[in-house]
MMTF fields as JSON, N, C-alpha, C and O atoms, coordinates in Angstrom:
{
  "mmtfVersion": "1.0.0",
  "mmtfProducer": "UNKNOWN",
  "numBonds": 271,
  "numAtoms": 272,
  "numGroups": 68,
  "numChains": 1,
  "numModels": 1,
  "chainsPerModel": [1],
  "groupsPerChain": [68],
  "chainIdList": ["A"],
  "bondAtomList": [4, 2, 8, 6, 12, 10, 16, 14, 20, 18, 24, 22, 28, 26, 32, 30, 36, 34, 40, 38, 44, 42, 48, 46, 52, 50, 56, 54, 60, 58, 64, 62, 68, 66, 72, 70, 76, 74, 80, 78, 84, 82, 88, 86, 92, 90, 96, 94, 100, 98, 104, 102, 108, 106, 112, 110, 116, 114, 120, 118, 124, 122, 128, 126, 132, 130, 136, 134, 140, 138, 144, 142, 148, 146, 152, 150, 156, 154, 160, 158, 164, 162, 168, 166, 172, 170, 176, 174, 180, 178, 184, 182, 188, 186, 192, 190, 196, 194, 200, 198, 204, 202, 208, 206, 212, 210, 216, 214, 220, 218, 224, 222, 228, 226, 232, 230, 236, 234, 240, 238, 244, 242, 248, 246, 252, 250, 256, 254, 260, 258, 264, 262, 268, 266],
  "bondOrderList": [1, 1, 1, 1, 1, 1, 1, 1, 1, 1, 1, 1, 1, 1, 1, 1, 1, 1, 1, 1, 1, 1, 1, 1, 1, 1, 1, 1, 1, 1, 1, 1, 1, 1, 1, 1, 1, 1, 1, 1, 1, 1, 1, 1, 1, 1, 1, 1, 1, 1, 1, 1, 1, 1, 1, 1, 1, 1, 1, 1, 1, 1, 1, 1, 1, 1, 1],
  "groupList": [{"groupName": "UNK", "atomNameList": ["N", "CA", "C", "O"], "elementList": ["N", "C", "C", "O"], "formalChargeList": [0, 0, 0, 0], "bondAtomList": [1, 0, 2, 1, 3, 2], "bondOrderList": [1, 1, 2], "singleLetterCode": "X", "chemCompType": "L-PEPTIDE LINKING"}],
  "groupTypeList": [0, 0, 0, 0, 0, 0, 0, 0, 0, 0, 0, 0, 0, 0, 0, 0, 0, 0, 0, 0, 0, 0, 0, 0, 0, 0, 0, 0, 0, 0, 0, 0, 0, 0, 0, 0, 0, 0, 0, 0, 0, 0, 0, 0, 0, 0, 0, 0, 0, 0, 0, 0, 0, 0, 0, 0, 0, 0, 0, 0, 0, 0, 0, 0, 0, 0, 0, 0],
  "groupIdList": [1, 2, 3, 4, 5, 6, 7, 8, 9, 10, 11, 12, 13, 14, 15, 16, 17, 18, 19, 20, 21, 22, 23, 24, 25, 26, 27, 28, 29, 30, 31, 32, 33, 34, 35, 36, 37, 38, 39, 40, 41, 42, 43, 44, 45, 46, 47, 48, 49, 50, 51, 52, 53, 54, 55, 56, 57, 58, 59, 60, 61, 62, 63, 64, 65, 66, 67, 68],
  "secStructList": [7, 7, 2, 2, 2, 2, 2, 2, 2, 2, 2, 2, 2, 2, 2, 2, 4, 4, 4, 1, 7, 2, 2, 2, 2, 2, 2, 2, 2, 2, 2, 6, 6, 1, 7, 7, 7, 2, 2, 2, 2, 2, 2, 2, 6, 6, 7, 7, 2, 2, 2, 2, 2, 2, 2, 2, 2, 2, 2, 2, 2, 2, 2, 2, 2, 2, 2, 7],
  "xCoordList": [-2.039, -2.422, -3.23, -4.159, -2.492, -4.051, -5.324, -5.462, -6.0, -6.83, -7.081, -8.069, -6.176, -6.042, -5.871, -6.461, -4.717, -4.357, -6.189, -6.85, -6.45, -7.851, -8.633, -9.028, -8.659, -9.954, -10.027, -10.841, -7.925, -7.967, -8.318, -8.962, -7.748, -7.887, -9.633, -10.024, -10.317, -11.74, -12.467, -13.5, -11.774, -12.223, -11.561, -12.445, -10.341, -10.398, -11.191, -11.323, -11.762, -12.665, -13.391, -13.471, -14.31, -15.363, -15.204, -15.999, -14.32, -13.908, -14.302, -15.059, -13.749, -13.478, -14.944, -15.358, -15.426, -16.725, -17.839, -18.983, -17.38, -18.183, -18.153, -18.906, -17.343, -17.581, -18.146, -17.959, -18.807, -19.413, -21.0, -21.545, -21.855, -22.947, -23.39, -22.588, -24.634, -24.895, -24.719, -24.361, -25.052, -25.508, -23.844, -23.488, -22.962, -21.352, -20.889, -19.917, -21.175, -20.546, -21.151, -20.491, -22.45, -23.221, -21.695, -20.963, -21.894, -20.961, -19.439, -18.992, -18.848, -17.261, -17.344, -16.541, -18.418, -18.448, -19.029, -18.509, -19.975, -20.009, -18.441, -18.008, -17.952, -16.397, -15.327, -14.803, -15.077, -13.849, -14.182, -13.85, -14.735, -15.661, -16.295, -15.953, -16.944, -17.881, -17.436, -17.797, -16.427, -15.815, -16.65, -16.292, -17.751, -18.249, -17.903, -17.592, -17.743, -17.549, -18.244, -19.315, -17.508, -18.401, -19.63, -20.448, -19.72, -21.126, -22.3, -23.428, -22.178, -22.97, -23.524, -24.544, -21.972, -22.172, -23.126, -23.903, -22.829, -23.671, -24.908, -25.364, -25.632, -26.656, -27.183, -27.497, -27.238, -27.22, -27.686, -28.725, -26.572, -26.15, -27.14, -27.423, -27.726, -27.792, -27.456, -27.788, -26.436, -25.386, -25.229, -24.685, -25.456, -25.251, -23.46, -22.78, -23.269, -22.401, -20.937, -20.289, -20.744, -19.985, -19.232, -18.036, -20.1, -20.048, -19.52, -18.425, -20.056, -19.299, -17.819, -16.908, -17.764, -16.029, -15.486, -14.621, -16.159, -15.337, -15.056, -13.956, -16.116, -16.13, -15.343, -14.409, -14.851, -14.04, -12.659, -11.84, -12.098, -11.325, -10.539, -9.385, -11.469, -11.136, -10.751, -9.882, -11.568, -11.294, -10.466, -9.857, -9.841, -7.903, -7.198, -6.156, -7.464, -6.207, -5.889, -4.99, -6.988, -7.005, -6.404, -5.494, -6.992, -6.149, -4.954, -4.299, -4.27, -2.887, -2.374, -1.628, -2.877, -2.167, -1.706, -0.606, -3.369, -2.659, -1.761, -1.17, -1.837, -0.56, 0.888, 1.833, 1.183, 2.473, 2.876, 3.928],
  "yCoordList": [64.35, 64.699, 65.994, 66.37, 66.598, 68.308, 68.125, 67.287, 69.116, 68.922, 69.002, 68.407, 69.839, 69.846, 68.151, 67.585, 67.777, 66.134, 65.387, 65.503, 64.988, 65.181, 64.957, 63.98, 66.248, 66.771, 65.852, 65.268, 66.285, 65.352, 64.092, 63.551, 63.501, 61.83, 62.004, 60.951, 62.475, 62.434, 62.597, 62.024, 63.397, 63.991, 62.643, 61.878, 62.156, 61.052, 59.766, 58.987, 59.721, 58.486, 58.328, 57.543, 59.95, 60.043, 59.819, 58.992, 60.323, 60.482, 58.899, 58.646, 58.08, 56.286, 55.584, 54.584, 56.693, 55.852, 56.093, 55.662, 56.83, 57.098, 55.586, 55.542, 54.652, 53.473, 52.415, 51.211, 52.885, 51.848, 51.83, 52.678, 51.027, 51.043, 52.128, 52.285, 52.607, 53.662, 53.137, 53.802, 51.796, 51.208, 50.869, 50.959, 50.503, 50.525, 51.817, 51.886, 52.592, 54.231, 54.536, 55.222, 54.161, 54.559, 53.623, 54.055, 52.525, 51.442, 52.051, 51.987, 52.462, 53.021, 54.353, 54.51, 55.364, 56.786, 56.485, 56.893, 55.843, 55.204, 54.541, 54.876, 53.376, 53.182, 53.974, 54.208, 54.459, 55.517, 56.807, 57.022, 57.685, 58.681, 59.147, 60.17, 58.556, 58.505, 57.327, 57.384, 56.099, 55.627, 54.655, 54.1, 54.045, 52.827, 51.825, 51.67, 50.748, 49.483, 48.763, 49.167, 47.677, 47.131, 46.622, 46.505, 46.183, 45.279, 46.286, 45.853, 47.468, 48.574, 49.431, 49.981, 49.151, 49.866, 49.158, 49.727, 47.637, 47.246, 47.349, 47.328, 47.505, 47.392, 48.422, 48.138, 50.041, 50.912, 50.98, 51.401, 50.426, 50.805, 49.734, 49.839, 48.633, 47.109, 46.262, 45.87, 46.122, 45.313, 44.155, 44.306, 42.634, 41.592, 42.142, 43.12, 41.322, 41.775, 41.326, 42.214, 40.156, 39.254, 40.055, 40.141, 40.521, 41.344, 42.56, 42.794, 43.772, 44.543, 44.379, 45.128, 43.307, 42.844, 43.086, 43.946, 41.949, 41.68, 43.51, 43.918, 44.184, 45.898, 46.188, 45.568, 47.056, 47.044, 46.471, 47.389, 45.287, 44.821, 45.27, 45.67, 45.067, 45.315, 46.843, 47.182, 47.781, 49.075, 49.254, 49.663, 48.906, 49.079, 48.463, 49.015, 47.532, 46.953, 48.061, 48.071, 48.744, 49.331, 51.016, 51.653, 51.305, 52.433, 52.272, 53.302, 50.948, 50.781, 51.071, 51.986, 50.225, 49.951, 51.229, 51.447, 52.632, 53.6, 54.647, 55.574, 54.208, 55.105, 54.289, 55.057, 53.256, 52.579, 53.456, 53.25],
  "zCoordList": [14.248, 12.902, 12.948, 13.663, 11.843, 12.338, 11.081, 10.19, 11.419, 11.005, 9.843, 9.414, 8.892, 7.575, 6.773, 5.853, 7.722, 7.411, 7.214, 6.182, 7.917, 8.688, 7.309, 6.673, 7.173, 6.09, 4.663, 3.948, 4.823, 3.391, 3.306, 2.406, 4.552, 4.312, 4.342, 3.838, 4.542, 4.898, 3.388, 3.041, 2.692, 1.144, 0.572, 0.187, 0.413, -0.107, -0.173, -1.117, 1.231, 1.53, 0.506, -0.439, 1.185, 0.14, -1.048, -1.493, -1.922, -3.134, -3.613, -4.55, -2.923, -2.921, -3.331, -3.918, -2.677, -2.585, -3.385, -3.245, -4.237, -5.32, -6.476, -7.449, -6.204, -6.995, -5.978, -6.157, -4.961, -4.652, -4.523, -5.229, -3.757, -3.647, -1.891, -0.971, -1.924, -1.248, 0.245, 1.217, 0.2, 1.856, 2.283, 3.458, 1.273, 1.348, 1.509, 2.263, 1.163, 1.547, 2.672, 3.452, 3.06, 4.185, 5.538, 6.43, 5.025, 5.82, 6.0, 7.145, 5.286, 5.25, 6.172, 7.091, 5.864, 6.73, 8.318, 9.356, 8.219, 9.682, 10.769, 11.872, 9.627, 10.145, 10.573, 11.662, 8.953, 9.528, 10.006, 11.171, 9.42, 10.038, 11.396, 11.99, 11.675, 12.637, 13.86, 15.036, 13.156, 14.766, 14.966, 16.005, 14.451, 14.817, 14.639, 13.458, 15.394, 15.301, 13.933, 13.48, 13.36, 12.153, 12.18, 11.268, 13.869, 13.892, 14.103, 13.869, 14.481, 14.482, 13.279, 12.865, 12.932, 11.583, 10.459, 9.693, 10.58, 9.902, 9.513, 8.37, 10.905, 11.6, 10.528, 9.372, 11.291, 10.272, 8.775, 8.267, 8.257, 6.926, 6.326, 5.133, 7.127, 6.428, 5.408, 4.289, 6.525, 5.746, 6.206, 7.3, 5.924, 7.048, 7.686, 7.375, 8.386, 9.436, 8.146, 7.593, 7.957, 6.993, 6.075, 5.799, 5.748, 3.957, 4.439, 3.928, 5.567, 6.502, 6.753, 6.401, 7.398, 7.198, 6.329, 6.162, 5.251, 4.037, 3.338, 2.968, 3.319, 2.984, 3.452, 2.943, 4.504, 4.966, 4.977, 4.946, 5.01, 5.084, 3.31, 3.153, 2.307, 0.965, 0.691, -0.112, 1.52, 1.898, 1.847, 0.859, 3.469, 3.873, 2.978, 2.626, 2.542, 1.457, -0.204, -1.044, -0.036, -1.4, -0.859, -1.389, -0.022, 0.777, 1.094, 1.256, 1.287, 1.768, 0.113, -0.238, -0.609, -1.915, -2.461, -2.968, -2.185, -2.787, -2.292, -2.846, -1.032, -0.232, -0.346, -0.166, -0.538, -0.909, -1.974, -2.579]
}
């Protein structure tokens, strides 16, 4: 993927995350971004670990949905 690809998917994230809460955007840019594991990320962001998942997990499903 180059880096243009990259940038965009990176500007979209962000974009995403303007409907959520700050410690959840803190949680998503740590993930995809930055490459941390969820239980780290959690940590971080403070987020119990659970709810991290569940973030995430609701994430990709809504990112899949809008790339279908």
């Amino acid at each position: 993927m180059s880096n243009d690809q990259q940038d965009v998917q990176q500007s979209q994230r962000h974009g995403r995350c303007g409907r959520v809460s700050r410690n959840q955007e803190i949680l998503v840019k740590l993930v995809f971004d930055d490459g941390r594991i969820t239980h780290e990320a959690a940590q971080i962001a403070g987020v119990i670990e659970n709810t991290a998942r569940s973030i995430i997990n609701s994430y990709i499903v809504q990112t899949r949905r809008r790339n279908s």
